[in-house]
C-alpha positions, 0 to 999 in steps of 0.5 A: 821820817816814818809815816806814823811821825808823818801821819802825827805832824799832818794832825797836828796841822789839821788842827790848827785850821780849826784855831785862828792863826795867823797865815804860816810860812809856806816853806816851812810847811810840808809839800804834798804831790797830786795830779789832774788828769784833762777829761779829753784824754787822747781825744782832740777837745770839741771846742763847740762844747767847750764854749759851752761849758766855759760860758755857762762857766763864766755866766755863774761865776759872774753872778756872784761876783759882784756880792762875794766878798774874801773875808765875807760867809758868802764865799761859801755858797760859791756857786759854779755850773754842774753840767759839765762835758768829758769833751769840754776840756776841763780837768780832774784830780787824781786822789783817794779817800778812807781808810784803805784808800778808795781812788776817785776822780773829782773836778779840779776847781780853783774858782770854788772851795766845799770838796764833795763826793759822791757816797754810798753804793746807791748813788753810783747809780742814783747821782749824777754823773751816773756810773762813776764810781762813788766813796764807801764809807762802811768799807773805812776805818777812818769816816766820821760824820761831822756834828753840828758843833764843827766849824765846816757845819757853822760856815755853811750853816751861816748861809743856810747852806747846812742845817742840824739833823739828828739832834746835832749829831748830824750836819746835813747840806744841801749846796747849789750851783745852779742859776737864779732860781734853777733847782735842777743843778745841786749836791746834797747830803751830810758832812764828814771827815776822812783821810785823803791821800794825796800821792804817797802822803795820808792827809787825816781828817779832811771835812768834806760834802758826803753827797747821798743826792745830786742832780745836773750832770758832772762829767766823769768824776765822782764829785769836786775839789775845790781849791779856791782861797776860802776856808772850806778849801783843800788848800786850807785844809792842808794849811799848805798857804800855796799851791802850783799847777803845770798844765801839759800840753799833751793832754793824755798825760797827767799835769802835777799839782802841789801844796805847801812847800813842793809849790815854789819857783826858782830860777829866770822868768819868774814873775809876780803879781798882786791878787786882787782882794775885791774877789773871792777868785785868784784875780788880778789886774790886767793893765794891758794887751800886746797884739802885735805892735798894737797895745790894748787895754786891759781889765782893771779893778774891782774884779780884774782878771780871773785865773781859773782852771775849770774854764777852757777857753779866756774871755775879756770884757768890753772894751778889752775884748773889741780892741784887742780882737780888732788888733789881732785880725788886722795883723793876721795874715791868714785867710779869715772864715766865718765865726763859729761857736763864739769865736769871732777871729777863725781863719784857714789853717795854714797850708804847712799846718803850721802856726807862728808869728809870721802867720799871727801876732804876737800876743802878750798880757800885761799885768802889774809888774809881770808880763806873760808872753804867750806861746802862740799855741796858748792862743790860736787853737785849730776848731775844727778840721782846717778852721784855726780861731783866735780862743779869746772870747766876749765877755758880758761880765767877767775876764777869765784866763782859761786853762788853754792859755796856761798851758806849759806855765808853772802857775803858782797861787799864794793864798796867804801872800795873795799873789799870784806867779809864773814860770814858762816850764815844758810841763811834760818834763817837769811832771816827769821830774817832778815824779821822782823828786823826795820829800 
C-alpha cells in the first residue's frame, strides 16, 4: 500500500470520529507502532520520589473519582498532578508532529485523554518543564487552529474548560491539574489539528492542546498523550478501539505501544477480564489476594482497581492493603527494617543479592475470571542500597496497579469491548520483534 492510499484511508477514519458510530471492530482497523521510553533511562529510580509522585498521582486521581462518570462531560476535565520528576519512574511516548515531522516526547497517560504540547519557540523557555524542546507550527504545512464550531472545542466548552476567542475562529483552553483550589499546575492556549506520525505511519488531523502558557513543572517532556477511554483521547482519534503496551524491565530500553489491529494476543496465558463501567479509568474488579498460602480480599466495585501507566508504585484501599501487608510480612523470611518513604514492609536484602519465594511469597491477584501471577520483581523492589521493600502501598481512597507490577505483561485495553487483557511476555524480546514486524 502507498503511503498516499495510506494517508486517504487514515482520513477517512479521522472523520468518523467526528460522526456517531457505533464502536469498530478492531481487527479490521489498521494498527500503528509507538514506543515509551521510562524517563530513568540507565538510572536506577529514586523510590523516595517516586512516592511522591504516584501519591500526588493517586491523591488527584481520587478526587475525581467519585464524580466522573464514562458517558458524562466531565471525563473531560480529568485532572492528573503536573509536577512530576525524571526520577519518579514514569514513561514517555516517543512521536512526531507537523508537517516535516517535529520529535517530541510527551507523558504517556492511560488515566487522562486531552493530548497537548508545548508550542511555539517562546514557551521553550517560558513553560513548564522549561528547556524541553517545543512543536513549531510556523515551520509545518499541516497546523491548523481549530474553530469554535469543532467538536474537541464543544466537548471542552461544555465543562468550561474552552472558550470562543476571535469571533469563533479561535478555540482557547485553559486545562487544570492541580487540586482543589491550586492555581499554580494548569496548561492553557488554543486548539488545533495536525499531522502525528506514529513510527512510520502519518496519522492527518489529530486535535490537540497547542499550549502557549503552563505552570507546575512536567518532568522532561514537552507536553501529555492522553490514552484514557474518553473522546479527546489518542486512542479515539485513531478509532484504533484497542491499544496494548509491554513494559521492559530493563529500563534504558524502549517499551512498544500499539493501536488498532497491531494490539492483540494470542497464544497460552492470555486472560481476560471485564472494565468496570462506574469509571472513566481502565478498572477492574480485584476479588482477591494470594500472599503466599494466605488469601486477602480484594477491591471491588463501584471503582475497583485501577491500571494506570503514570503511577510507579501499586496501592490498595483499607482493608485490602492492612491484609494482605499482614500476610505478606508473616510470610517473609528476611530480616524486616524500619518503614521508609511509605513503604511499610522493607527488609535487608538477601546476603546472595537474590530475591525468590524461598525469601518471600508468592503473590497472585485475583480478578473476575483472570489470575495474574506476579513475578516476585513486579513486587519486591530494592530502595535503597541493601533495603528490598514490599511496592504495595496504602491507599486512603483509590487502588492503582502501578507500572512497576506490569512490567513484562503485554497489557491490552479494549475500549470499545471494555475489557481488559493479559499475557506474561519478555517485553525485551518482544520489542525487538515487534521492530521488524510488517504492516
Amino acid at each position: 500500500m502507498t503511503a498516499h492510499h495510506r494517508l486517504v484511508i487514515l482520513a477517512s477514519f479521522v472523520i468518523c470520529i467526528l460522526l456517531p458510530a457505533l464502536p469498530a471492530d478492531a481487527e479490521s482497523l489498521p494498527g500503528f507502532r509507538g514506543t515509551m521510553i521510562r524517563r530513568t533511562g540507565t538510572t536506577a529510580i529514586n523510590f523516595t520520589q517516586a512516592a511522591r509522585d504516584s501519591y500526588r498521582r493517586l491523591s488527584s486521581l481520587a478526587s475525581r473519582s467519585s464524580t466522573s462518570h464514562l458517558n458524562s462531560s466531565d471525563n473531560n476535565t480529568q485532572r492528573i498532578p503536573l509536577r512530576m520528576d525524571d526520577s519518579g519512574g514514569a514513561y514517555d511516548m516517543e512521536f512526531s508532529m507537523g508537517t516535516p515531522p517535529q520529535k517530541l516526547t510527551a507523558l504517556a497517560d492511560t488515566g487522562s485523554d486531552l493530548i497537548w504540547a508545548k508550542c511555539g519557540g517562546a514557551c521553550t523557555t517560558s513553560c513548564e518543564p522549561q528547556g524541553s524542546p517545543s512543536y513549531l507550527p510556523n515551520a509545518s504545512s499541516t497546523f491548523a487552529k481549530l474553530p469554535c464550531s469543532d467538536r474537541l472545542c464543544s466537548l471542552l466548552r461544555s465543562d468550561s474548560v474552552a472558550w470562543c476567542a476571535a469571533a469563533g475562529a479561535e478555540c482557547d483552553y485553559r486545562y487544570s491539574y492541580g487540586l482543589g483550589d491550586d492555581d499554580h499546575h494548569y496548561t492553557q492556549g488554543f486548539l488545533a489539528r495536525e499531522t502525528f506520525t506514529l513510527g512510520a505511519d502519518a496519522v492527518p488531523s489529530v486535535r490537540f492542546g497547542c499550549t502557549t502558557a503552563s505552570e507546575g513543572g512536567y518532568g522532561s517532556g514537552s507536553g501529555l498523550v492522553g490514552l484514557g477511554r474518553g473522546p479527546l483521547s489518542l486512542v479515539s482519534q485513531l478509532n484504533a478501539s484497542t491499544f496494548m503496551y509491554c513494559l521492559t524491565s530493563d529500563a534504558s530500553k524502549a517499551s512498544p505501544l500499539l493501536f488498532g489491529s497491531l494490539a492483540s494476543l494470542t497464544g497460552a496465558q492470555v486472560q481476560s477480564t471485564g472494565l468496570l463501567a462506574s469509571t472513566t479509568f481502565y478498572a477492574v474488579n480485584l476479588r482477591s489476594i494470594s500472599i503466599g498460602s494466605a488469601t486477602t480480599p480484594g477491591v471491588g466495585e463501584p471503582e475497583g482497581v485501577v491500571f494506570d501507566s503514570g503511577t510507579t508504585l501499586t496501592y490498595l484501599a483499607e482493608p485490602a492493603y492492612s491484609e494482605a501487608k499482614a500476610a505478606f510480612l508473616s510470610q517473609t523470611s528476611l530480616d524486616q527494617v524500619e518503614d521508609t518513604d511509605g513503604f511499610e514492609a522493607c527488609f535487608q536484602k538477601p546476603a546472595n543479592g537474590r530475591l525468590s519465594n524461598a525469601a518471600v511469597p508468592t503473590m497472585v491477584l485475583h480478578f473476575d475470571g483472570a489470575d495474574m501471577a506476579l513475578p516476585v520483581a513486579n513486587y519486591v523492589v530494592e530502595v535503597e542500597d541493601g533495603v528490598v521493600c514490599w511496592i504495595v502501598q496504602r491507599s486512603p481512597s483509590l487502588s492503582i496497579i502501578g507500572n512497576i507490577m506490569q512490567v513484562n505483561y503485554l497489557v491490552l485495553h479494549d475500549v470499545h469491548r471494555s475489557v481488559l487483557s493479559f499475557q506474561p511476555a519478555n517485553c525485551d524480546t518482544y520489542q525487538a520483534n515487534e521492530a521488524s514486524r510488517p504492516l
